[in-house]
Kinemage of the C-alpha trace (Angstrom):
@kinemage 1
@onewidth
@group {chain A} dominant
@subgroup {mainchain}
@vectorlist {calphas} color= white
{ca unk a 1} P 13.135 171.506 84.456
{ca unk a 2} L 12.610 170.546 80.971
{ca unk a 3} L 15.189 171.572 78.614
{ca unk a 4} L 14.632 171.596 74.703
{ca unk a 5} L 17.636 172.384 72.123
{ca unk a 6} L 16.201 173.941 69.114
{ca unk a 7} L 18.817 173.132 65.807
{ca unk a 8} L 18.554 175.453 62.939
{ca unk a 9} L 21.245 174.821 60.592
{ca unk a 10} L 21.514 174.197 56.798
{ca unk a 11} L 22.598 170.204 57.304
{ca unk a 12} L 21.583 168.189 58.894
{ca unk a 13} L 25.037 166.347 58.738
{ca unk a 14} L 27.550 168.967 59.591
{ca unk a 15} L 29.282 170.751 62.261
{ca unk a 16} L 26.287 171.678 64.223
{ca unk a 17} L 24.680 168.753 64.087
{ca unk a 18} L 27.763 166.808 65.355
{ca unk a 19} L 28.294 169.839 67.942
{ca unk a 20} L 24.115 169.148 69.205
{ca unk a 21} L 24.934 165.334 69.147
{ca unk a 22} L 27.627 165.766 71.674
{ca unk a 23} L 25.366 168.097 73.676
{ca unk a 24} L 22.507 165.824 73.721
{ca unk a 25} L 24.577 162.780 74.899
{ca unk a 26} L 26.601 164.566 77.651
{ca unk a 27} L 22.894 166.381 78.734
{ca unk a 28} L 20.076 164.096 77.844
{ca unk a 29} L 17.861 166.714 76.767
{ca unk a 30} L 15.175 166.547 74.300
{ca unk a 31} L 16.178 168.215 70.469
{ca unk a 32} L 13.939 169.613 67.756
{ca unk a 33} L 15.808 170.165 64.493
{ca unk a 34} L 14.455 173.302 62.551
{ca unk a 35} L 14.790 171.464 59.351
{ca unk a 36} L 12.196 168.630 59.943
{ca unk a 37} L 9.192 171.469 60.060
{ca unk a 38} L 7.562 173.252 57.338
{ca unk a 39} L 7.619 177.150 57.956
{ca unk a 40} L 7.567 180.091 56.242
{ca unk a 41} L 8.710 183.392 56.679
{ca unk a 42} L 7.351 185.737 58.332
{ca unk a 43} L 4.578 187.889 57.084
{ca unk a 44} L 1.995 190.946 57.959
{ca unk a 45} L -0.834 188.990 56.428
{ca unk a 46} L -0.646 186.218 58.327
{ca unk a 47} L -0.674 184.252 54.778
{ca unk a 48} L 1.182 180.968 56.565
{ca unk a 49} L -0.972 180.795 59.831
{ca unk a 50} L -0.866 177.476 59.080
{ca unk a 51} L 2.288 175.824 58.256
{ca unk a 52} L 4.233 173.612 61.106
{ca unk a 53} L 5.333 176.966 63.101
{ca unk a 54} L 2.536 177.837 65.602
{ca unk a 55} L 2.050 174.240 66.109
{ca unk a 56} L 5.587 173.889 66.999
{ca unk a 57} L 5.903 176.538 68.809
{ca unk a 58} L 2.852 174.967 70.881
{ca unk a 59} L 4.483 172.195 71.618
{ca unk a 60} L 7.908 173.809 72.621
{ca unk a 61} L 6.010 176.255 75.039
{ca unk a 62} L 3.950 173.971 76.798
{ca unk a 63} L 6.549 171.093 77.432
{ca unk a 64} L 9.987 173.127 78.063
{ca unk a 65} L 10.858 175.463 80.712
{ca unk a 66} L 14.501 176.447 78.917
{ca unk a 67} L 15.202 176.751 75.020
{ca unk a 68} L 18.399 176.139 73.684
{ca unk a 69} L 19.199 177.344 70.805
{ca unk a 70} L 21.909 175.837 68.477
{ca unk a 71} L 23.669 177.575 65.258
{ca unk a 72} L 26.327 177.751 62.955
{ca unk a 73} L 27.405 181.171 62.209
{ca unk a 74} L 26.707 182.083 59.243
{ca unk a 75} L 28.201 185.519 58.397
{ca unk a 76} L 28.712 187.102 61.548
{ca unk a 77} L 24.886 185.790 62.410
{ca unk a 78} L 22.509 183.458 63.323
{ca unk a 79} L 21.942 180.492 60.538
{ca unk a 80} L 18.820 181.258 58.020
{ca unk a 81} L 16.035 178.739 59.403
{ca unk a 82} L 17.199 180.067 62.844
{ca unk a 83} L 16.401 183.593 61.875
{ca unk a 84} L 12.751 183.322 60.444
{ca unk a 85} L 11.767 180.896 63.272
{ca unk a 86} L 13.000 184.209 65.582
{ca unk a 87} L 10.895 186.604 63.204
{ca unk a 88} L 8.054 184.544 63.717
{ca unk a 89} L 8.114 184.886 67.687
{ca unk a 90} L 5.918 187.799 65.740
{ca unk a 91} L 3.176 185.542 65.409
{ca unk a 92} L 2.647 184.790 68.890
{ca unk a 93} L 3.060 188.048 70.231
{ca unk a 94} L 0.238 188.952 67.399
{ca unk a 95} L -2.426 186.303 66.673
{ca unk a 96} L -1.732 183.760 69.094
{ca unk a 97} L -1.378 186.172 72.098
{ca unk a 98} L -1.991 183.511 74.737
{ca unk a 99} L 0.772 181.437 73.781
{ca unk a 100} L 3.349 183.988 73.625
{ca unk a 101} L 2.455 184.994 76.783
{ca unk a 102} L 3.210 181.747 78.267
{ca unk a 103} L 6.585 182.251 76.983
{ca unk a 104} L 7.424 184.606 80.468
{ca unk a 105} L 9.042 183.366 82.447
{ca unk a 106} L 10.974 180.703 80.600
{ca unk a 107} L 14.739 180.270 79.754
{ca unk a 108} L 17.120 180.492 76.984
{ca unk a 109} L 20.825 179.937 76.177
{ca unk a 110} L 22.503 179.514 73.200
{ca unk a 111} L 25.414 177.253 71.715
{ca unk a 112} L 27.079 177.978 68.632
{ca unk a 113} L 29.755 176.629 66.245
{ca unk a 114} L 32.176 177.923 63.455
{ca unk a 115} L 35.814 177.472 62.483
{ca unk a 116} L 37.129 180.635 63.908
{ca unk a 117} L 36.319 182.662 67.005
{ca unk a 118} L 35.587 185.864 65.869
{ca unk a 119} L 32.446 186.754 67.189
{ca unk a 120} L 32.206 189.972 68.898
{ca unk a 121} L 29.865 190.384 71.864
{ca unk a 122} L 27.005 191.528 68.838
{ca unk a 123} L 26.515 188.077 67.834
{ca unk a 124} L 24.218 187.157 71.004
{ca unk a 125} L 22.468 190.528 71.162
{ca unk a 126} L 19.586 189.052 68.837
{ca unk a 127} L 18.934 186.245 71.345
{ca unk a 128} L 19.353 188.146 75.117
{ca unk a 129} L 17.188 191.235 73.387
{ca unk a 130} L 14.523 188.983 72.413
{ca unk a 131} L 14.425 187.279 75.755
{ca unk a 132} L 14.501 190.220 77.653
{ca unk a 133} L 11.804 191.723 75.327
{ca unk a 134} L 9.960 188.515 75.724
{ca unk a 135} L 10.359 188.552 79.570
{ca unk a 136} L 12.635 185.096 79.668
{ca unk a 137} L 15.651 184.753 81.720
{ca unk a 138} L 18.647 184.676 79.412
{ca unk a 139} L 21.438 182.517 80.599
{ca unk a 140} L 24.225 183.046 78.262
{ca unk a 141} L 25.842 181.708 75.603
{ca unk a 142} L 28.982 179.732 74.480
{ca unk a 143} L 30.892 179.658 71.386
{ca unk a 144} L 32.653 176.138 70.113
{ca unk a 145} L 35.161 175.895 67.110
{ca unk a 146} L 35.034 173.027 64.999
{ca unk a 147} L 37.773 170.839 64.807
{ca unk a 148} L 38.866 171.459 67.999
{ca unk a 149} L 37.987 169.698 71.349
{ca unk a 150} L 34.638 171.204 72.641
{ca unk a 151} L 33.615 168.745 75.281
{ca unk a 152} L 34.994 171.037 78.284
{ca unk a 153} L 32.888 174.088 76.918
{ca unk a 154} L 29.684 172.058 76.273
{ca unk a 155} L 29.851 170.721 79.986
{ca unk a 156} L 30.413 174.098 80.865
{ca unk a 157} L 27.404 175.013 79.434
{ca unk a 158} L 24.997 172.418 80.347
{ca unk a 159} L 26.121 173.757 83.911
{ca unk a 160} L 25.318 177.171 82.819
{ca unk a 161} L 22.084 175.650 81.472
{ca unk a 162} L 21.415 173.413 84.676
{ca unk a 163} L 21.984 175.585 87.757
């Protein structure tokens, strides 16, 4: 089982990053940062067909069995870069059909990071929604605070991720 975490946050020097450092190192699995690829948002046209996003997405599908995706929160939500790589899940369902397809079957989990814990169960609805819709397995999801001690929780989750 190949596992991929996906990084979409505004630095690439802060809280989440740290957070995804400590996940790597505990887990060993591979990491794509959102902010090293050129992609737009999404669109009806189709006008960006051909930035870095179905190329990416390419690669993610055909070499990883489980996404994990790793955020901030930024009001109440899912970072920015995080979002419009979700909106263009579009784009495979659309005019790359093939490839989307491929995405049945396939895991996800999420990890996420902030300085309070304040959530709410509606946080993760975005990301078990679109893996039901997209017929993956959703394995769940775990919250860390920054500042505080996180490595129980993250090998918690890699467990979660693992099994």
């Amino acid at each position: 089982m190949k596992v991929i975490v996906i990084v979409g946050s505004s630095r690439n020097d802060g809280d989440t990053a740290a957070l995804t450092d400590e996940l790597i190192e505990q887990s060993s699995w591979d990491m794509i940062n959102l902010n090293d690829y050129d992609f737009g948002y999404y669109d009806y046209e189709h006008k960006n067909r051909n930035d870095d996003y179905l190329g990416l997405m390419g690669e993610i599908i055909e070499k990883y069995d489980t996404l994990v995706f790793a955020t901030p929160v930024y009001w109440y939500a899912m970072s920015g870069i995080l979002k419009v790589f979700f909106d263009r899940i579009t784009d495979v369902l659309t005019i790359e059909k093939e490839l989307g397809r491929k995405l049945r079957g396939k895991r996800m989990a999420v990890i996420s990071c902030s300085i309070g814990n304040n959530l709410g169960d509606y946080f993760w609805l975005p990301f078990s929604e679109t893996a039901k819709y997209l017929g993956m397995e959703y394995l769940g999801n775990v919250h860390t605070r920054t500042g505080e001690p996180n490595e129980l929780r993250i090998a918690e989750f890699i467990e979660l991720v693992e099994k």
